[in-house]
C-alpha positions in Angstrom: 0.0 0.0 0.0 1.6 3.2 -1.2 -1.3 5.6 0.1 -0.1 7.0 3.0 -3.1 6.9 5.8 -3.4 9.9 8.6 -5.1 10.4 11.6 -5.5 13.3 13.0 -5.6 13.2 17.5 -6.5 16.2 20.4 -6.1 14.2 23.7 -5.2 14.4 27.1 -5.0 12.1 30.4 -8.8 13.1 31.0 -10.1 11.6 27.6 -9.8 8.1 25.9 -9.3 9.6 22.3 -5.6 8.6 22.0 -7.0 5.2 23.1 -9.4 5.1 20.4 -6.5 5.9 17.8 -4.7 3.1 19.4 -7.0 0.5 18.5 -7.6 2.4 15.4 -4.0 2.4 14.2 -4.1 -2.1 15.8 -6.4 -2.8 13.5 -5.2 -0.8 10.6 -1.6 -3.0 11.2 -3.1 -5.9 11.4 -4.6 -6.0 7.7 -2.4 -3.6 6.1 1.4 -3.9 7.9 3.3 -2.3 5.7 1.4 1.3 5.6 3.1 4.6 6.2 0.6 6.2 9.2 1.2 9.6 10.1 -0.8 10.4 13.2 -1.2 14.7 13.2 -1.2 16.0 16.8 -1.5 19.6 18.4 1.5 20.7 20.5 -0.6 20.1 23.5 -1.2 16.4 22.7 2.3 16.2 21.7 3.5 16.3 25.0 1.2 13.6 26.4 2.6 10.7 24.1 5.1 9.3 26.5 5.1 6.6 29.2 1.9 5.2 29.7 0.4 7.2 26.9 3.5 6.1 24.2 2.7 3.0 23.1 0.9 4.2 19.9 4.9 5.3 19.0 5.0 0.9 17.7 2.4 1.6 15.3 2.8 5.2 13.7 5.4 5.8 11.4 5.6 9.4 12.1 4.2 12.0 14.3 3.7 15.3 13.1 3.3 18.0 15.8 1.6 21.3 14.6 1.3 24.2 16.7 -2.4 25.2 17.5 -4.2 28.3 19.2 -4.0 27.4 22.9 -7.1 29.4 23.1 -9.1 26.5 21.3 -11.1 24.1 22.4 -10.1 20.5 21.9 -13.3 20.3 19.4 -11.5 23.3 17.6 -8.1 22.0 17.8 -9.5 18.8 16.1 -11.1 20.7 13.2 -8.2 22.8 12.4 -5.9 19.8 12.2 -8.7 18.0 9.8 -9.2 21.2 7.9 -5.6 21.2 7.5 -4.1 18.3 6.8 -3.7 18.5 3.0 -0.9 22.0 4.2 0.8 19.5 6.8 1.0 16.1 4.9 3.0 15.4 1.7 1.7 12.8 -0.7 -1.5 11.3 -1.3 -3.1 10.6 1.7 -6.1 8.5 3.4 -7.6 10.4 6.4 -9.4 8.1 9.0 -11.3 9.1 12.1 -9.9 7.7 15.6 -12.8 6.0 15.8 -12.7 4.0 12.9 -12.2 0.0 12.9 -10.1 -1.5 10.1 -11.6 -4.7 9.1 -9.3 -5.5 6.2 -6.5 -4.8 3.7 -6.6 -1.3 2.4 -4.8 -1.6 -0.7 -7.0 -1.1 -3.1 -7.5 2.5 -2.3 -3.6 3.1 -4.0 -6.0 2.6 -7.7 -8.5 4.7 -6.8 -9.6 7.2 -9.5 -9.9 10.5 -7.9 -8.5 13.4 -6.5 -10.3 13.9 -3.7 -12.7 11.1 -1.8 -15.8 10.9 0.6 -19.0 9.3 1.4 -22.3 10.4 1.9 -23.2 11.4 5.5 -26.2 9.8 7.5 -25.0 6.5 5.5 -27.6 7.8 2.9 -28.7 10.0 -0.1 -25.7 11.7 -0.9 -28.3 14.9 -1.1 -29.2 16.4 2.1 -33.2 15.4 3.4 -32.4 14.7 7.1 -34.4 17.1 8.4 -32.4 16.6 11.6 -29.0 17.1 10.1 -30.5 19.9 8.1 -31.4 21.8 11.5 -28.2 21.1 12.8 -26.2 23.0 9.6 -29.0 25.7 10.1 -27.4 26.1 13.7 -23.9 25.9 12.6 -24.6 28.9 10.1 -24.9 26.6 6.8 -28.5 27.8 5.3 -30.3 26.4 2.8 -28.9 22.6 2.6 -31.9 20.9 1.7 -30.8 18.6 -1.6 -27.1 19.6 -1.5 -24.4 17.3 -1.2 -23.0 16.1 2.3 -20.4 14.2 3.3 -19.0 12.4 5.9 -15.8 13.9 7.0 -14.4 10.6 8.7 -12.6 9.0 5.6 -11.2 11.2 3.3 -9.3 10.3 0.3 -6.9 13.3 -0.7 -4.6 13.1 -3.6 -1.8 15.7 -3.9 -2.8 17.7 -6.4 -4.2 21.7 -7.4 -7.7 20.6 -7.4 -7.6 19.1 -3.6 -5.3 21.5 -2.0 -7.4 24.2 -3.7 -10.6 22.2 -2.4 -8.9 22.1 1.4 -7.7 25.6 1.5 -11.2 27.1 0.8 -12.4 24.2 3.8 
């Protein structure tokens, strides 16, 4: 598998997030071994990956440390490293949540034909008729989203090219 695969972490002793990666990054070793994982942390997170805390080190093959607003909250700190990661990763890249389960080999995302990849949200239409999740981008200052596209930010397929890192700097 030549696609390198990223996640991106905020955690602290309090929370069980870097836990969650943890398994994450298990499962994604168990079925795909030889995959470059890059695991993108804030500076304050950064500091927490050691003795108890470092065994996720075995799995990762790199940890990129990227300096956040300290002002931001952890929910914040998490977006701006998604929303960000096509500026702080080289290469093509597949984007997993921390809460994501591998359940087998991953290599057949290195022929994938796109530049940029995602699936529907709501595990439905990829148009927008949840009147729920329509209320909910109503709240978060996204207006009329009835019919329009949505996706589910939790896998992300990014190839290096114009077109994505044009896509991810206007995210």
């Amino acid at each position: 598998m030549k696609t390198k695969v990223v996640y991106a972490l905020v955690s602290n002793e309090t929370d069980l997030f870097l836990e969650q990666a943890l398994l994450s990054v298990y499962s994604l070793r168990l079925y795909n071994p030889q995959a470059v994982v890059a695991l993108v942390v804030d500076q304050e997170t950064g500091k927490t990956i050691s003795d108890s805390r470092a065994g996720i080190k075995k799995y990762v093959t790199e940890i990129i440390e990227v300096e956040v607003p300290s002002e931001f909250s952890k929910v914040q700190k998490s977006r701006y490293l998604k929303t960000n990661l096509r500026k702080l990763v080289e290469g093509d890249f597949l984007f997993i949540d921390c809460d994501t389960v591998i359940c087998g080999s991953l290599e057949g995302i290195d022929r994938i034909n796109v530049e940029i990849g995602m699936v529907a949200d709501v595990n439905g239409n990829l148009l927008l008729e949840d009147e729920g999740v329509i209320e909910r981008c109503h709240n978060a200052g996204f207006f009329d989203m009835q019919g329009k596209p949505y996706f589910n930010s939790g896998v992300i397929y990014s190839r290096d090219t114009q077109q994505s890192h044009s896509l991810c700097e206007r995210w």
